[in-house]
N, C-alpha and C positions, 0 to 999 in steps of 0.2 A: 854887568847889569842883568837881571832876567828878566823872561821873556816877555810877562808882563809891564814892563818899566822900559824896555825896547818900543811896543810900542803903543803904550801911552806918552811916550816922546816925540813919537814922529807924528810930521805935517801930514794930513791925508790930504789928498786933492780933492774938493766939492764933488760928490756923486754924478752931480749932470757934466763935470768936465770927463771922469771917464765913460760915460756913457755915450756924450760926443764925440772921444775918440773910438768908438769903434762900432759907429756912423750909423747911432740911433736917434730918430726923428723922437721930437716931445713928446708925440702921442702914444709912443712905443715903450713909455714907460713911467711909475711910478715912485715916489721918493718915500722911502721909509725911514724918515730922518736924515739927516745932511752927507750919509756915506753908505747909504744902502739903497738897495732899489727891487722891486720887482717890473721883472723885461715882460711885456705882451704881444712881442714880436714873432713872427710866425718865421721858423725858419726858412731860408730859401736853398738855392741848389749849394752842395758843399764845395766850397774851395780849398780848404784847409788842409794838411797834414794830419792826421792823429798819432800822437807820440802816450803810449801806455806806460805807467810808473807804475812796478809792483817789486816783491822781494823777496830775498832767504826764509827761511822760516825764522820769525822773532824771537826773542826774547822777549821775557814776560813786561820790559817797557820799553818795545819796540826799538825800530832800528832807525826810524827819521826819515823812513818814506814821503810823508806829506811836506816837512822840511827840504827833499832833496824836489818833491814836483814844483814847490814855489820858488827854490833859488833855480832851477830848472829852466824854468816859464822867462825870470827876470832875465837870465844870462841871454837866453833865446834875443830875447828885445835889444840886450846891448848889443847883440852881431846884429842888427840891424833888421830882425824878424820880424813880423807884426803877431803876434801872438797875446795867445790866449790860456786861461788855465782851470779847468773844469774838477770839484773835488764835492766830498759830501759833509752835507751837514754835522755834526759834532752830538750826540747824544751826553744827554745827562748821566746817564750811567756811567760812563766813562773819566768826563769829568769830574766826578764823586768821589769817584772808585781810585785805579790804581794807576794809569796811563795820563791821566790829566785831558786836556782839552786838544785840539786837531789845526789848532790855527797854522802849524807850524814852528818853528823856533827859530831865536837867535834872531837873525838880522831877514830871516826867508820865512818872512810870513804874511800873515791875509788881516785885515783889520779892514773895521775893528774889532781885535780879539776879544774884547769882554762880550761883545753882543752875539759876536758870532758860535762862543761855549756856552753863553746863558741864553737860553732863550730863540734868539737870532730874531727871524721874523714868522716867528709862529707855526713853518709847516709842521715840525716833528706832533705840535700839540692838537692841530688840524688831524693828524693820522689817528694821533689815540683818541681826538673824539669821534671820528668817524668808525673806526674799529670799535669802539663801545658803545652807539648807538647799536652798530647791529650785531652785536651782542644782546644789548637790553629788550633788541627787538623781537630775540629767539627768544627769552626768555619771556617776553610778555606775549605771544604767540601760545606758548607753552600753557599759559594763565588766561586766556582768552580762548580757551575751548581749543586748542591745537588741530585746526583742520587741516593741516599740511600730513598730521599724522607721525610727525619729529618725534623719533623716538629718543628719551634722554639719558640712555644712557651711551645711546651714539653721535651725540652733539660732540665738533670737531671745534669748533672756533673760541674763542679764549678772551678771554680781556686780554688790556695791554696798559703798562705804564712804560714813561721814560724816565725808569730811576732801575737801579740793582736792587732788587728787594727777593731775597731768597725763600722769605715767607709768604710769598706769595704763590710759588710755584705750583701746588696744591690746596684747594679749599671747598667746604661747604657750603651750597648760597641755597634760598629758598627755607632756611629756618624759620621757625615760630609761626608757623598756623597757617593755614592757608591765604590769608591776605598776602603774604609776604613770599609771594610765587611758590614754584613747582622744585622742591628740592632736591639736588644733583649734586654732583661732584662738580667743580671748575677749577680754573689755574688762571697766571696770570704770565704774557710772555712781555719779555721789556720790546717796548713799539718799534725798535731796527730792527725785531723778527717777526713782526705781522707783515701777513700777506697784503696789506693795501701798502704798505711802504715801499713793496718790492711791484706794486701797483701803479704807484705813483710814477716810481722812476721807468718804466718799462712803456708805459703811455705814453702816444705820439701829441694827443690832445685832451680837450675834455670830452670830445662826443667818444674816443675810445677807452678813455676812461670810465666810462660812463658805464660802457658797454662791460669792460671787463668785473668792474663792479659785481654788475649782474651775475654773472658767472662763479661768484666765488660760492664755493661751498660749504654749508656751515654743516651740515650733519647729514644722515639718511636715518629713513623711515624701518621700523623694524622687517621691511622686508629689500631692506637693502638700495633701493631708490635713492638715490644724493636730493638734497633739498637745498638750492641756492640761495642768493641774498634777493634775486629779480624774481623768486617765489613769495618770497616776503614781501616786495613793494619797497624795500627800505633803498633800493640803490640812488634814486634821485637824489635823496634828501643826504646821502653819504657825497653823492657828487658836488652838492652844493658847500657841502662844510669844506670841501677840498677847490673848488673855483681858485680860488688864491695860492692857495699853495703848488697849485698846478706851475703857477709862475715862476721861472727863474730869478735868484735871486743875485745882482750885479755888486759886488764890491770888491777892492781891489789890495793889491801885495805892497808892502811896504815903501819897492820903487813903482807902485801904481801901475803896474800892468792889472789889465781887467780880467777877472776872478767871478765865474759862476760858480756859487754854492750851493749846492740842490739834492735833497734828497738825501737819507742819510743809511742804507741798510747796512749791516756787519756781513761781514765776509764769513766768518766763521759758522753762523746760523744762516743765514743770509746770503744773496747773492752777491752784495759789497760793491758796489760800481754809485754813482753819481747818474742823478737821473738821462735818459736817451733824449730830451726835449732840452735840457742842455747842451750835452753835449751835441746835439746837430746845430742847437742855433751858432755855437762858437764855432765849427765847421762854415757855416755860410758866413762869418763877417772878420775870421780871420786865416794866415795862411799857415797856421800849425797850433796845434792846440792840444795844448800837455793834459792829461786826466791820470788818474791813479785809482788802483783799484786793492782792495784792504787786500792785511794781514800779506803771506807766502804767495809765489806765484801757482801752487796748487790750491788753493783757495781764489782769491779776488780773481786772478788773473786768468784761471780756466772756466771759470765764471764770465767774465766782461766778455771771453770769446764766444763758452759755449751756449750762452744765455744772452746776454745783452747786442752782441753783434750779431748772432743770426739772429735774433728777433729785428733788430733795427736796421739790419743792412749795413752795417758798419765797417771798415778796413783799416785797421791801425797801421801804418808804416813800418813803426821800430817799437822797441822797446827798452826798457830802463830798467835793471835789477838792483836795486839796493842791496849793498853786501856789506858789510863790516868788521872789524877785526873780533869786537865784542860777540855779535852773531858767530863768528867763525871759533871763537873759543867757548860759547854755550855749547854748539855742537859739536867739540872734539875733532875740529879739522874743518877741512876745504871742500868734503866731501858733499854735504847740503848745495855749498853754494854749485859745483857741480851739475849736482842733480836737475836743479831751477834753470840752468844755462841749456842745458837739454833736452831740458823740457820746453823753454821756450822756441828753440833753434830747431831741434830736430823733430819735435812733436807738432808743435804751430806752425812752424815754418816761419816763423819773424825774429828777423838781425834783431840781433840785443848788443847794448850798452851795460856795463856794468860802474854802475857809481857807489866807487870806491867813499863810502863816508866818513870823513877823519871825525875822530872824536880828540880831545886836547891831550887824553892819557895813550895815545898810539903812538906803537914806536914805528921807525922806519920798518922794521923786520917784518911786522906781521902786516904791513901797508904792501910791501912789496911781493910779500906770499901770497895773498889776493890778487894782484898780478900777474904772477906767474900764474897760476890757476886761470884765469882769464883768459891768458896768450895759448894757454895749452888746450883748452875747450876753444878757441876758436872764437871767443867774445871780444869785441872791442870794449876799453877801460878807461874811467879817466877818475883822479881823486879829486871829491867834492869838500869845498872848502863852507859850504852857502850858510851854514850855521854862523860863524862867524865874520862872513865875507859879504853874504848876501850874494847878491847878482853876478857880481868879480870872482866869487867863489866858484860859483857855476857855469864860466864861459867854457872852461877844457871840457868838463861834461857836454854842453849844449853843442861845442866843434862836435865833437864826435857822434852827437844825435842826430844833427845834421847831415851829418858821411851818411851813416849809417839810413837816413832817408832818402837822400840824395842819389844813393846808390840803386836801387829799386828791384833788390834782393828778395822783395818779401813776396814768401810764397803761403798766406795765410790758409788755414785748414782747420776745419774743425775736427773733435780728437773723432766723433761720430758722426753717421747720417743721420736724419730723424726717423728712417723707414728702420733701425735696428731696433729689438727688443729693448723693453726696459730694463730687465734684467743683465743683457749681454752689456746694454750701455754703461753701468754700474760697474759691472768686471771688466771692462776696457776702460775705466776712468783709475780703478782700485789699478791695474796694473801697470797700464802704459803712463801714468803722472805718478802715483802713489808708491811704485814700486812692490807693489803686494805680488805674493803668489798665487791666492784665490779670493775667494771673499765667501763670508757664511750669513744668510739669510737666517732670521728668527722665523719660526712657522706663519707665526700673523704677518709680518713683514712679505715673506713671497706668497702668500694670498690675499694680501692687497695690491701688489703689483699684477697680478693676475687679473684681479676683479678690472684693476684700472684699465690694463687692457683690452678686458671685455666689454669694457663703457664706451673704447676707443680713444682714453686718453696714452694711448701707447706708443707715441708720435713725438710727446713735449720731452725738451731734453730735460735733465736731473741735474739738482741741486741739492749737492752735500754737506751735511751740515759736522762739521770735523773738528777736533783741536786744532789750531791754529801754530801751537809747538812742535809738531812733528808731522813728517810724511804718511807717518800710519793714524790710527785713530787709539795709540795711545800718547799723552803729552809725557811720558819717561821715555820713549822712544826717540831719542836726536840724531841730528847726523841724519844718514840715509838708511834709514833702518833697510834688513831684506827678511826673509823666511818668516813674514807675517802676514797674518791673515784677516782683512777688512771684512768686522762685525759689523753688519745692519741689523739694527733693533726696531726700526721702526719707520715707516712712509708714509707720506703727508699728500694727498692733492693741492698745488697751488692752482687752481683752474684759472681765477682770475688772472692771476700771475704770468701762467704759461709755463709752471713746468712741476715736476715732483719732488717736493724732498728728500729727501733720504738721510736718516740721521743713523749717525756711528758711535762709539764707544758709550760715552757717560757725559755725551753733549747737553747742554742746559741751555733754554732759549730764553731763560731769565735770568741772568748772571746777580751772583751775590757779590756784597761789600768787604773787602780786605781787612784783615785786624787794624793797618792803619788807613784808614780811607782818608782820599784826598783831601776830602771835604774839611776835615782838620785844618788844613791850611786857607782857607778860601774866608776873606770877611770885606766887611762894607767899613767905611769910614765917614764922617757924621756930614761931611761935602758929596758925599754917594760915589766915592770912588774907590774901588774894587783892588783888592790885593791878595794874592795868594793861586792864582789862575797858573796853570803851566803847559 
């Protein structure tokens, strides 16, 4: 069967029965139809475990990371855990495009999967109207006598859709006469690389959200002055479009373990983690709580630590590496998966698990070569069967996530301090995760790290915006590339956010449609049920 027919088959349990088990009173929450929910629950002290899902570096249609966090989470419950499984919303672009939809596969997934690829409950559309009110607001600012003093040709902020649209990247607006505003240059970034996305999830609530809002920067004045969204006035009325989507949203895995969906940014452009107001709430009400953070563990995963945890105070227990035979022969060896096991281990300082993820075409040989590599780095292993097992597939995994917490090994660390240069932090992320020898600055690039410095944003850590195919920031680069050297072109202030961009090679924060796009497959049927979803 596929995955779509897997689980338009299954029985879901009523919304309020899992929202019962994991001991939320009525008024703590809202039904968005008979298997979704948003929780208004305030998190309390955490009890939980946090167990991190990330992986090797992909292949262009992934390795089944989100598959292996949900048969993960299930297996977790058959040993008798009470758990929890925290991941992020699913972008249209993706589902269009070449990767398909996020629910999971096979028998390890989240439902319901059509609602949760199409649409779900609104936050993703929440973020692009609010990113495009204050958009419209700069520009009618511009058109309204401009007393901030904006200058346009150094307006930083962008629209946003959530679709791959490459024609969108670059554009003129403000054509044909003056009625029809102040004409510039713009672009357009897909909305899992806007800054209120990585807003959303980084906010503890709405009065801090409110706050960070404020802070975001949309451009500066010809004499170099930053001009915010709380100089404009617009941040209230962005807060309010976002009230709802602030909320977690409850739905549950195939064997109805409970499932927060929140918040959707890409690891690649992006910081790639599941919102922080999630994740804590599933810390207070249950005793281990699987999350997963996109794409390689040099991407999501140094992200979730060096971004998401020290903003939020977070301590992940263990960690989970997805590795696979397929992974291991895009890269030419064992070498990648290596690198991520060392990165996690010796760089972070958190015991890793490595799930081994069969796919039906592996042979024993290159199943057991993943192994060996495992035993030899020092990684605990176990093969995941959850694709087509589901939860039974994922007990040896979840035994061994267990050990591996149980044990209380983890000696977590971030890769930098916050008192280190921005600069120096870039060269110690390019070297000590990335494996580069130096790194090379574009002139505008290290004089806006300088400027930022001198504004006093020289404190927020840095988020790298990278190919997702390789250690370096070219995607022909596999394996563990060395004797290369990390191109920055260009830096971003997230202020609202809380940290800096920094983008490398020939990264795109709009991603384009494939010669064959998904969407090809995807239709409705004259009863409104949905086929072609994966």
């Amino acid at each position: 069967m596929k995955d779509i027919e897997i689980a338009q088959s299954a029985r879901l349990a009523p919304i309020e029965e899992i929202a019962r088990a994991v001991g939320l009173a009525e008024d703590e929450w809202e039904s968005y139809g008979r298997y979704k929910a948003k929780v208004s629950k305030k998190p309390g002290a955490p009890r939980g475990a946090l167990v991190l899902v990330t992986a090797v570096s992909p292949t262009p249609m992934g390795e089944g990371k989100t598959t292996v966090s949900v048969g993960l989470a299930d297996g977790l419950r058959r040993l008798g855990k009470n758990t929890m499984l925290c991941l992020r919303e699913p972008s249209l672009g993706p589902v269009f495009g070449i990767k398909g939809g996020a629910a999971g596969g096979g028998y390890a997934q989240v439902v319901p999967m059509e609602d949760l690829n199409l649409h779900f409950t609104g936050d993703i559309h929440a973020v692009t109207a609010a990113n495009n009110l204050l958009a419209a607001a700069v520009d009618n600012h511009l058109q309204q006598g401009n007393t901030l003093g904006i200058d346009p040709r150094r307006i930083t902020w962008k629209r946003c859709m959530d679709m791959n649209d490459r024609a969108l990247r670059g554009l003129a607006i403000g054509l044909g006469g003056a009625a029809n505003g102040v004409p510039r240059e713009d672009g357009f970034d897909i909305t899992a690389a806007s800054e209120i996305m990585a807003v959303l999830c980084l906010s503890e609530d709405l009065s801090d959200l409110r706050a960070r809002l404020a802070r975001l920067v949309v451009g500066s004045r010809a004499d170099g002055k930053r001009v915010t969204c709380g100089d404009l006035g617009v941040h209230g009325a962005m807060a309010a479009l976002l009230r709802d989507a602030m909320k977690p949203n409850l739905v549950q895995t195939l064997e109805h373990t409970p499932t927060f969906i929140h918040g959707g940014p890409f690891a690649n452009i992006a910081h790639g983690c599941s919102s922080l107001a999630a994740t804590r709430l599933a810390l207070s009400l249950s005793d281990i709580v699987v999350t997963e953070a996109g794409f390689g563990a040099d991407l999501g995963a140094e992200k979730f630590i060096d971004i998401k945890c020290r903003a939020g105070g977070l301590k992940p227990s263990a960690c989970v590496i997805v590795a696979t035979a397929r992974s291991v022969a895009y890269n030419g060896g064992t070498d990648n998966l290596r690198a991520h096991i060392e990165n996690m281990t010796r760089k972070f300082g958190l015991p890793a698990v490595v799930a081994i993820n069969r796919f039906a075409a592996d042979t024993p040989e290159q199943l057991n070569e993943i192994a060996r590599v495992c035993e030899e780095a020092g990684a605990r292993h176990a093969l995941c069967e959850v694709w087509a097992k589901g939860g039974e597939g994922g007990e040896a995994l979840a035994a061994e996530v267990l050990n591996a917490v149980g044990n209380g090994d983890n000696k977590l660390r971030f890769l930098y301090p916050d008192d280190m240069p921005l600069k120096t932090k870039i060269e110690t992320l390019a070297r000590e995760i990335y494996g580069a020898d130096g790194t090379e600055f574009a002139p505008a690039a290290a004089k806006e790290l300088d400027a930022l410095t001198a504004d006093g944003y020289g404190n927020l850590p840095v988020c790298v915006a990278k190919t997702q195919y390789s250690l370096s920031d070219d995607p022909k680069k596999l394996g563990r590339p060395a004797g290369f050297t990390l191109r920055v072109s260009r830096v971003k202030l997230s202020a609202g956010a809380g940290f800096v961009v920094v983008y490398t090679g020939e990264i795109m924060t709009m991603p384009g449609l494939p010669r064959v796009p998904a969407y090809e497959s995807v239709d409705v049927d004259a009863n409104g049920l949905i086929s072609g979803l994966f």
